[in-house]
TIMI-668321 format. One record per atom (N, C-alpha, C): x, y, z; residue number from 1. Coordinates in Angstrom, 3 decimals, always signed. Each point is the difference from the previous one (the first is absolute). Example, Ala and Ser with C-alpha at 12.3 -4.5 7.8 and 13.67 -1.06 7.14 Angstrom:
BEGIN
         xx         yy         zz     k
    +13.190     -5.690     +7.800     1
     -0.890     +1.190     +0.000     1
     +0.900     +1.200     +0.000     1
     -0.350     +1.050     -0.720     2
     +0.820     +1.190     +0.060     2
     -0.770     +1.090     +0.730     2
//
This chain:
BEGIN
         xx         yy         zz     k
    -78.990   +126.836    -21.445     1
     +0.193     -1.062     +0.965     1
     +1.168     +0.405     +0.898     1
     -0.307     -0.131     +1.366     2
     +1.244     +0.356     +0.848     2
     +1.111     -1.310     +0.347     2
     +1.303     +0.798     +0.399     3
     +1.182     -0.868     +0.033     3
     -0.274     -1.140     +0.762     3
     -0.543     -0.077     +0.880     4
     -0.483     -1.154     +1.119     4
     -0.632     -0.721     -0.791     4
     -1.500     +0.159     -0.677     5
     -0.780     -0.840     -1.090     5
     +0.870     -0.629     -0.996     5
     +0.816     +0.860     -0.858     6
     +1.024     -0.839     -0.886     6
     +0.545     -0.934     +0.602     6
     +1.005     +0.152     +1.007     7
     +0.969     -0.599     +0.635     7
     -0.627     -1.717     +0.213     7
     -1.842     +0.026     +0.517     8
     -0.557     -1.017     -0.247     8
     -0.752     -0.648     -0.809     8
     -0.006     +1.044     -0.867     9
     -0.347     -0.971     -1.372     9
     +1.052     -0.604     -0.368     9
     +1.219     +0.876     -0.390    10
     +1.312     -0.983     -0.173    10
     +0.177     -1.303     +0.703    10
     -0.202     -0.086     +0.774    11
     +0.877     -0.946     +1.238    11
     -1.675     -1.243     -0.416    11
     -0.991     +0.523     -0.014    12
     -0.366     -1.323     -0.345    12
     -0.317     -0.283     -1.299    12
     +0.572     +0.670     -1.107    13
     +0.348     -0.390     -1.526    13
     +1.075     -1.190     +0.512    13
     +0.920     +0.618     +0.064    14
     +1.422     -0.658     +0.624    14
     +0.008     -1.100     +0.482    14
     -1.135     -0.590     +1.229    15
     -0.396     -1.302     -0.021    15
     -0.684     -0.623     -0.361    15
     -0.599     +0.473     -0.463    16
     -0.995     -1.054     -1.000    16
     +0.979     -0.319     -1.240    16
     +0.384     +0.869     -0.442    17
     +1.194     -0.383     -1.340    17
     +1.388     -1.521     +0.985    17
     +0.176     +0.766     +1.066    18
     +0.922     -0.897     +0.686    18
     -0.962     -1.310     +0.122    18
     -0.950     -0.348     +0.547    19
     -0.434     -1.349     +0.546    19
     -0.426     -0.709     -1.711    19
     -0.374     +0.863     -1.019    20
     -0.684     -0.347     -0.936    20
     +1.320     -0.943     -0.801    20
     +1.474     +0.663     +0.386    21
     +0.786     -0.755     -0.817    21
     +0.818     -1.227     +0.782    21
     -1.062     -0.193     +1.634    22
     +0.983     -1.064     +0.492    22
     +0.005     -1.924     -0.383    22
     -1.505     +0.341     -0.120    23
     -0.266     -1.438     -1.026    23
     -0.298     -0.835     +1.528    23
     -0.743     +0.277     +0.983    24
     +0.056     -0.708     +1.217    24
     -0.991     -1.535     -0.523    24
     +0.585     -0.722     +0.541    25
     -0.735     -2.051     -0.520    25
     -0.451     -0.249     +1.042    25
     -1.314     -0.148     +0.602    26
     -0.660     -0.768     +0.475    26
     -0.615     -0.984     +0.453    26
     +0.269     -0.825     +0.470    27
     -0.605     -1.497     -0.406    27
     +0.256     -1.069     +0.169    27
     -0.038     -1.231     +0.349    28
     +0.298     -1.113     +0.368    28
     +0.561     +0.174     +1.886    28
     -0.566     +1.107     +0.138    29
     -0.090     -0.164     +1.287    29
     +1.534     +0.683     +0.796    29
     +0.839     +0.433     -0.698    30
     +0.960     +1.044     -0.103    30
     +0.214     +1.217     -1.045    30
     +0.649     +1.097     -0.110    31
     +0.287     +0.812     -0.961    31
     +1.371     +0.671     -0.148    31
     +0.082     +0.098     -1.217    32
     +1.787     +0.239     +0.146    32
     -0.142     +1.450     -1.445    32
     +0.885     +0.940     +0.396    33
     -0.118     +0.873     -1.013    33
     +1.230     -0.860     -0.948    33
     -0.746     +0.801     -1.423    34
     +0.590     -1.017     -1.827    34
     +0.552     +1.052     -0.628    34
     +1.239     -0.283     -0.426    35
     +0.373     +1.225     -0.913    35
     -0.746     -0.208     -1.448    35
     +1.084     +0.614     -1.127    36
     -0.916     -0.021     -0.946    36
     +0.145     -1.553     -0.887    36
     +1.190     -0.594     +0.448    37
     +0.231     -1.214     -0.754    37
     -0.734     -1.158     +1.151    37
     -0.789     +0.094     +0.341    38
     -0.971     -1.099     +1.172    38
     +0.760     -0.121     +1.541    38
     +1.498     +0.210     -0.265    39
     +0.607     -0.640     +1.540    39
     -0.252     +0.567     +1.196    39
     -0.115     -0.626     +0.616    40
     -0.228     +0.141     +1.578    40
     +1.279     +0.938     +0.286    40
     -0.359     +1.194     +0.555    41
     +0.933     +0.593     +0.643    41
     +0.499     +0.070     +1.122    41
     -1.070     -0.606     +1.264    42
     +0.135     -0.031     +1.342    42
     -0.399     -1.140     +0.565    42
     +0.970     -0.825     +0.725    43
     -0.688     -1.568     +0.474    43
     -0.994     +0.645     +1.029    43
     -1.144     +0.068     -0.182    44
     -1.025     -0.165     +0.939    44
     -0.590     -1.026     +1.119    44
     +0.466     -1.104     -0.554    45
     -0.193     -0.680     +1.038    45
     +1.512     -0.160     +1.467    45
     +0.580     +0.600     -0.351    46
     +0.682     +0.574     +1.196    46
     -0.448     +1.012     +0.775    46
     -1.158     +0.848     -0.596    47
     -0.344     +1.269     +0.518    47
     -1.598     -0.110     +1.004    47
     +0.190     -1.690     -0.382    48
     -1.694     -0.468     +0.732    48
     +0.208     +0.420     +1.194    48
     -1.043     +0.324     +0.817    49
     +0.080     +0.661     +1.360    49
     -0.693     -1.593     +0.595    49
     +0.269     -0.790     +0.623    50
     -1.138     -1.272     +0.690    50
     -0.458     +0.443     +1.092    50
     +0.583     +1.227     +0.912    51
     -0.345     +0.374     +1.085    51
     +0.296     +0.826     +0.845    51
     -1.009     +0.672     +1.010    52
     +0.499     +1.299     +0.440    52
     -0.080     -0.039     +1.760    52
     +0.815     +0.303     +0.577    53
     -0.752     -0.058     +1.600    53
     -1.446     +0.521     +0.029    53
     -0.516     -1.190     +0.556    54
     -1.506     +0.382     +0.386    54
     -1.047     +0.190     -1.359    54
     +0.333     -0.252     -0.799    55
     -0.593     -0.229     -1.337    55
     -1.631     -0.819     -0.065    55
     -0.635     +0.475     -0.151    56
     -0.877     -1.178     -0.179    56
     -0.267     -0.836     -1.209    56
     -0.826     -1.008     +0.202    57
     +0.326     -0.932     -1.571    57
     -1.298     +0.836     -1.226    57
     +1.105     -0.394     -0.741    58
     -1.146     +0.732     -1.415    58
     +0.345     -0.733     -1.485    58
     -0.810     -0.031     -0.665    59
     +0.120     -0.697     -1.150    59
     +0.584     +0.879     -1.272    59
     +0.929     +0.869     +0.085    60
     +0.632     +0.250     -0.985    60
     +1.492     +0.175     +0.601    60
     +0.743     +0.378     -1.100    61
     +1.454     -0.045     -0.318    61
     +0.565     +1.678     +0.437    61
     +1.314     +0.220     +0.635    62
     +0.349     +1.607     -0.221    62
     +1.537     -0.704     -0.184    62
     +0.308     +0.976     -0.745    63
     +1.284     -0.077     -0.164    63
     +0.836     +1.855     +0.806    63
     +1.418     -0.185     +0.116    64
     +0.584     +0.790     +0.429    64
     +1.597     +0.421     -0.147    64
     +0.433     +1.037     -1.498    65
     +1.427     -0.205     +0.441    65
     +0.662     +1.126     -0.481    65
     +1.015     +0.115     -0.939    66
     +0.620     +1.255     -0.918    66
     +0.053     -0.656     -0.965    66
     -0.187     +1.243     -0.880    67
     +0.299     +0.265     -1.330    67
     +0.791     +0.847     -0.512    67
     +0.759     +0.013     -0.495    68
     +1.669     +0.577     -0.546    68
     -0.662     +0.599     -0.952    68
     +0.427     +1.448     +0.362    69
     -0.279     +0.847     -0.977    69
     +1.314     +0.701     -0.731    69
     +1.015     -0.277     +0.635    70
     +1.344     +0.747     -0.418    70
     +1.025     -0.738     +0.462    70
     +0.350     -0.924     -1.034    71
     +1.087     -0.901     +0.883    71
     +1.288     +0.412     +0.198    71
     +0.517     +1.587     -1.393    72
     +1.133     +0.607     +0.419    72
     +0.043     +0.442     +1.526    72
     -1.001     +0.589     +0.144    73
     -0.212     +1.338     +1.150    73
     -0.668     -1.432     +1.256    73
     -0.399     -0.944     -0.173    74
     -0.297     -0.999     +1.185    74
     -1.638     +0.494     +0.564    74
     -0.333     +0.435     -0.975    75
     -1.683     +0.548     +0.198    75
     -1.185     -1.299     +0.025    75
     -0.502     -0.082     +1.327    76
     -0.893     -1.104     +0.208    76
     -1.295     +0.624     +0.151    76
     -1.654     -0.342     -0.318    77
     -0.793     +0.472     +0.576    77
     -0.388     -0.989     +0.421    77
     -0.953     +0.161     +1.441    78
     -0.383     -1.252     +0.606    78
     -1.830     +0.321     -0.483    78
     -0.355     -1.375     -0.365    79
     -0.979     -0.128     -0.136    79
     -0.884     -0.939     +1.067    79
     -1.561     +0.083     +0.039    80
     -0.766     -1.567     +0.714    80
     -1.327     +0.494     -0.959    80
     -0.396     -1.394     -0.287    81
     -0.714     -0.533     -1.049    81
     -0.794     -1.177     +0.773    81
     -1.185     +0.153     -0.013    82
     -1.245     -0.638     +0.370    82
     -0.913     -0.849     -1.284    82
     -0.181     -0.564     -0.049    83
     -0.636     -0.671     -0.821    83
     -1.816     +0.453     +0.182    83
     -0.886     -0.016     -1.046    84
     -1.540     +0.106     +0.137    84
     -0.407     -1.286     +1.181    84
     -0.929     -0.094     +0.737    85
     -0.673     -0.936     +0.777    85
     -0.459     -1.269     -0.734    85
     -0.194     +0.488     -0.803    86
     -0.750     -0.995     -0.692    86
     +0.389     +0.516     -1.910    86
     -0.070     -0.988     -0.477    87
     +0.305     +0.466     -1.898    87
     +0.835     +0.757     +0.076    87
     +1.343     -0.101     +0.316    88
     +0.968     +1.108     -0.258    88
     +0.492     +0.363     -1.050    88
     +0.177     -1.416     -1.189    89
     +0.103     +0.431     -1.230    89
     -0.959     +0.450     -1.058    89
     -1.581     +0.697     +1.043    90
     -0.589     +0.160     -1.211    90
     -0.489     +1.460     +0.934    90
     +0.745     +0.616     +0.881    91
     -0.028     +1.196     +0.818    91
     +0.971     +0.832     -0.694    91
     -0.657     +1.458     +0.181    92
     +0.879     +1.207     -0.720    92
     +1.314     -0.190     +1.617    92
     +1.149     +0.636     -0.762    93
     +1.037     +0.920     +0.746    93
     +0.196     +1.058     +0.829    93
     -0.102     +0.224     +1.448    94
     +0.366     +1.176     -0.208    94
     +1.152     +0.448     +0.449    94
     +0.638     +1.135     -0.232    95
     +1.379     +0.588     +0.563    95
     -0.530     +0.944     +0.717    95
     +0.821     -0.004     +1.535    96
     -0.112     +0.795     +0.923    96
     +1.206     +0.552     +0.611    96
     -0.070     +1.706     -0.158    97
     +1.359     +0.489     +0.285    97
     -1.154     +0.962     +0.651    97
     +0.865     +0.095     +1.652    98
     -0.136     +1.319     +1.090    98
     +0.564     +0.880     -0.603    98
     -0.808     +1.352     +0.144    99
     +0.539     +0.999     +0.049    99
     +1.248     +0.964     +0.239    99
     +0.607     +0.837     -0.776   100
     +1.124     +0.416     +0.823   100
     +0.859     +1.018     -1.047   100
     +1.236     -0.624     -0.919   101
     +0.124     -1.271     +0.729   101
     +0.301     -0.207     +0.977   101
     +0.569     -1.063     +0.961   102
     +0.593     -0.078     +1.231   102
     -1.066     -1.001     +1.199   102
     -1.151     -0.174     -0.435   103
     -0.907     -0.560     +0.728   103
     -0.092     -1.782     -0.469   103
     +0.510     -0.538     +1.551   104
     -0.689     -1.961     -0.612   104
     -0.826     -0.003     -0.514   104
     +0.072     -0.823     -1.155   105
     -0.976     -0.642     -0.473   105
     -0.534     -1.446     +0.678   105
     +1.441     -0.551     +0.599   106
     -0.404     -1.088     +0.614   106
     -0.029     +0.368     +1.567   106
     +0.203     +0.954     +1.031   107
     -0.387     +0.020     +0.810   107
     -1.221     +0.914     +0.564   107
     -0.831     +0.737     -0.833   108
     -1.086     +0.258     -0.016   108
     -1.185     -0.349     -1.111   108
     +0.038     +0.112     -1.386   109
     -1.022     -0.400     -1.062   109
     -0.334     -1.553     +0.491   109
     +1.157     -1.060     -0.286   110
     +0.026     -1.457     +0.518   110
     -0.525     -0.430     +1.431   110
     +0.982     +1.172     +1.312   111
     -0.262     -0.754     +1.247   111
     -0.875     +0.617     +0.832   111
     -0.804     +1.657     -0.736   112
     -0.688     +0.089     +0.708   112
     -1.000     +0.824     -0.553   112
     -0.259     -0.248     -1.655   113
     -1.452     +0.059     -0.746   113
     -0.333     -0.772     -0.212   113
     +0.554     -0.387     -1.933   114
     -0.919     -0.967     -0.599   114
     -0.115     -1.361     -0.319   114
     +1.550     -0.233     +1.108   115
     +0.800     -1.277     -0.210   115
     -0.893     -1.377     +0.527   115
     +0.271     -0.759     -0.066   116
     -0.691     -1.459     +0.877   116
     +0.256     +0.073     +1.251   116
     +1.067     +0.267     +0.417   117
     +0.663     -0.173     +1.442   117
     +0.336     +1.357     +0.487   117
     -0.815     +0.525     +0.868   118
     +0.491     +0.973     +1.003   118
     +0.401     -0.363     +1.220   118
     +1.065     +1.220     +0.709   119
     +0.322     -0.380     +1.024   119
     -0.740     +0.001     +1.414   119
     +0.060     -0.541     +0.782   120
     -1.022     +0.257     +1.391   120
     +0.184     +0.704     +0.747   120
     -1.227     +0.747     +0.382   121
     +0.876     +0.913     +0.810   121
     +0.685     +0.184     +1.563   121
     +0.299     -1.336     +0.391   122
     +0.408     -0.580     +0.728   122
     +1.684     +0.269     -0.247   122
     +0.372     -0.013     -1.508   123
     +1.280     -0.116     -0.402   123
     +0.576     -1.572     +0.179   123
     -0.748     -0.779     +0.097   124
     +0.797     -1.467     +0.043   124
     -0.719     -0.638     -0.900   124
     -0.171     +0.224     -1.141   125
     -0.705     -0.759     -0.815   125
     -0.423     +0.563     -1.469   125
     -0.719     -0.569     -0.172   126
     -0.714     +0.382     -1.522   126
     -1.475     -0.661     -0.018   126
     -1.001     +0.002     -0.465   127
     -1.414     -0.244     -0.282   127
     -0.458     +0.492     -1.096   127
     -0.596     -0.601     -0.750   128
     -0.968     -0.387     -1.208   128
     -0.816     +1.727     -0.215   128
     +0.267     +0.288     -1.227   129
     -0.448     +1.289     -0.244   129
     -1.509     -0.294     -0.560   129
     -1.439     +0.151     +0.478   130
     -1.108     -0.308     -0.604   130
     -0.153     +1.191     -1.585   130
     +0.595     +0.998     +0.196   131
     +0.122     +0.801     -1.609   131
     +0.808     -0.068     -0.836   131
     +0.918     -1.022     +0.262   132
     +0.889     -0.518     -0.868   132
     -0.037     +0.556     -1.466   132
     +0.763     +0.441     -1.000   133
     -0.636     +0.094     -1.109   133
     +0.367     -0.704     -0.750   133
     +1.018     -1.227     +0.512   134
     +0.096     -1.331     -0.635   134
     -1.053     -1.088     -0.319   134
     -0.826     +0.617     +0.869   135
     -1.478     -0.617     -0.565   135
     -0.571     -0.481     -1.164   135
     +0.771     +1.523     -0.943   136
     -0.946     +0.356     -1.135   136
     +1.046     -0.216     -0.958   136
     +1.541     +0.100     +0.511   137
     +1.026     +0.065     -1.165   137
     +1.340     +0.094     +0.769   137
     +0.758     -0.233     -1.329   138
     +1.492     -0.035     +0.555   138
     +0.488     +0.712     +0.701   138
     +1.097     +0.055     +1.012   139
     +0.339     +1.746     +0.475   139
     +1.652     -0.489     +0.152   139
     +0.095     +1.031     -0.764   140
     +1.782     +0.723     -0.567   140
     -0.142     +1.157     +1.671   140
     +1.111     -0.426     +0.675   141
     +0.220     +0.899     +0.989   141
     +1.824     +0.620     -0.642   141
     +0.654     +0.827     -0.308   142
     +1.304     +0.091     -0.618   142
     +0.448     +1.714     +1.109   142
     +1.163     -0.339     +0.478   143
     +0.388     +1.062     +0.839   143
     +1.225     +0.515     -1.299   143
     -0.520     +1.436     -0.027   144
     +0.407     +0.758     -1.318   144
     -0.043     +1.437     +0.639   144
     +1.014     +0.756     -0.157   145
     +1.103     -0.328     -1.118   145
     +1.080     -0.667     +1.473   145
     +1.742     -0.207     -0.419   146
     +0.767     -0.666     +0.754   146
     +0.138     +0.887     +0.861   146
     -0.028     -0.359     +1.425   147
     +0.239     +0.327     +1.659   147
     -1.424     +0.137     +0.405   147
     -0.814     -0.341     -0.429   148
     -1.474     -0.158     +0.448   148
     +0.022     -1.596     +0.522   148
     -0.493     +0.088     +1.428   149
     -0.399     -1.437     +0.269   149
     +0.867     -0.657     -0.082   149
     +0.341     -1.167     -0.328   150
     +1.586     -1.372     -0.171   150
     +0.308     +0.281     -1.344   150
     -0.593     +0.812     -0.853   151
     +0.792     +0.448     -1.364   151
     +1.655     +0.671     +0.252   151
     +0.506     -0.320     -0.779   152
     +1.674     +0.368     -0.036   152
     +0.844     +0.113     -1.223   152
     +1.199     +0.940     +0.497   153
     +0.732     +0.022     -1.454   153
     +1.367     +0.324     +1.347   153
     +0.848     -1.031     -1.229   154
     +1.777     +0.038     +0.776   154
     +0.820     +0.839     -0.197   154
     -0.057     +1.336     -0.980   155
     +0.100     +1.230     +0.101   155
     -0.593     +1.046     +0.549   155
     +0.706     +0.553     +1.222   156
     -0.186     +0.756     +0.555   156
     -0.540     +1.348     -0.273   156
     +0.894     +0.443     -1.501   157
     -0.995     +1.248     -0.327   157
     -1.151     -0.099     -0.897   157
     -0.713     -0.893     +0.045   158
     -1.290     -0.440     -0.570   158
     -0.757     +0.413     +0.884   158
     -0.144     +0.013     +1.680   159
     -0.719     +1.059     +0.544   159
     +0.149     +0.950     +0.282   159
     +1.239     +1.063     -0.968   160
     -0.156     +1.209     -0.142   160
     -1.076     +0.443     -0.805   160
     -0.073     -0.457     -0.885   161
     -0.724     +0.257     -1.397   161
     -1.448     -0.456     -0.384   161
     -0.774     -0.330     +1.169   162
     -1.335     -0.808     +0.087   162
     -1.727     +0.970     -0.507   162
     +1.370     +1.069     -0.936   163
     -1.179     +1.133     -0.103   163
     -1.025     -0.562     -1.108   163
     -0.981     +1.269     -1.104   164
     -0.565     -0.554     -1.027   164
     +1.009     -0.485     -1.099   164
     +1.255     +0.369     +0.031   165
     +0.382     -0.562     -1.361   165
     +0.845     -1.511     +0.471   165
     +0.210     -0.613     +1.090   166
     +0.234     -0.882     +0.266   166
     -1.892     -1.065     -0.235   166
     -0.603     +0.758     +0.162   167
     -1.378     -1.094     -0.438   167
     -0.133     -0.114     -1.018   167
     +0.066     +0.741     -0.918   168
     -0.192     +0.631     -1.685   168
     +0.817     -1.106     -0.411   168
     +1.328     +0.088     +0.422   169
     +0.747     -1.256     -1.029   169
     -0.519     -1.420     +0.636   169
     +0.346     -0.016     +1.517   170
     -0.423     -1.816     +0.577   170
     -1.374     -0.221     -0.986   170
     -1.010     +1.067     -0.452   171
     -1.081     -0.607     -0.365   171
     +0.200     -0.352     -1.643   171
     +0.321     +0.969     -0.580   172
     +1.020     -0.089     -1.278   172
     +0.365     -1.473     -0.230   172
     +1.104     +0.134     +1.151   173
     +0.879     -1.776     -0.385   173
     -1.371     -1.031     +0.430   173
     -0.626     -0.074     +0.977   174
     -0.716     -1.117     +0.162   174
     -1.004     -0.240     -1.244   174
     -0.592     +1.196     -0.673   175
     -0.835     -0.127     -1.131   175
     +1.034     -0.716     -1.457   175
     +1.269     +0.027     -0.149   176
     +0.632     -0.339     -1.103   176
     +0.720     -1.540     +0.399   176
//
């Protein structure tokens, strides 16, 4: 197997082990990630999005905000989270990370693949994505690793070090 092939088998061992241990809750019409003793770790309903310029109306929920991944080092990743169209709590998950690293997740996968809302190409707006793949299921949009997209960390030499062994551990700590 060549170094490139490993490199992606690893990386999606790595998340699937990562999303498998986040415990994401579904349901009642919001979702909040649970540690292992039940508590809510993130007020979500602060993270409700009600509206976007030029938005059109739709019958589900997105939420939008950070998640602290390193509170020594001030490490935030920004996430947006869409709810299914319909049955969201009985729709699979999915996590969506662009390529890279270094590539939005939320300003291309979200605003101009598989998201609900793309932008127009007018540039003054947004309109209703008909391939949505919120259709069918949840969508985890997460800008990864930090200096990607509105992701951040308040140490400066944290984007020295954004190589593989800076992913190896962020994925490390997020799995434990």
């Amino acid at each position: 197997m060549g170094f490139g092939l490993r490199v992606v088998v690893y990386f999606a061992f790595a998340f699937v082990s990562t999303i498998s241990s986040l415990h994401l809750v579904i349901g009642e019409r919001h979702w909040r990630w649970r540690d292992d003793e039940g508590s809510s770790s993130l007020p979500k309903h602060d993270d409700l999005v009600t509206n976007l310029p030029g938005q059109p109306p739709v019958d589900f929920r997105h939420y939008a905000g950070f998640v602290t991944v390193n509170e020594l080092n001030g490490r935030a990743l920004f996430y947006w989270f869409y709810e299914a169209m319909s049955r969201p709590d009985q729709k699979p998950l999915v996590l969506w990370l662009n390529g890279g690293p270094g590539c939005s997740s939320v300003g291309y996968g979200a605003t101009q693949e598989i998201g609900p809302f793309i932008v127009d190409t007018d540039g003054r707006g947004i309109k209703f994505n008909n391939f949505s793949w919120n259709q069918e299921a949840n969508m985890l949009f997460l800008e990864s690793p930090i200096g990607v997209g509105f992701s951040y960390s308040n140490t400066s030499t944290d984007y020295d070090s954004l190589g593989d062994e800076f992913t190896g551990e962020f994925n490390t700590n997020l799995h434990l």
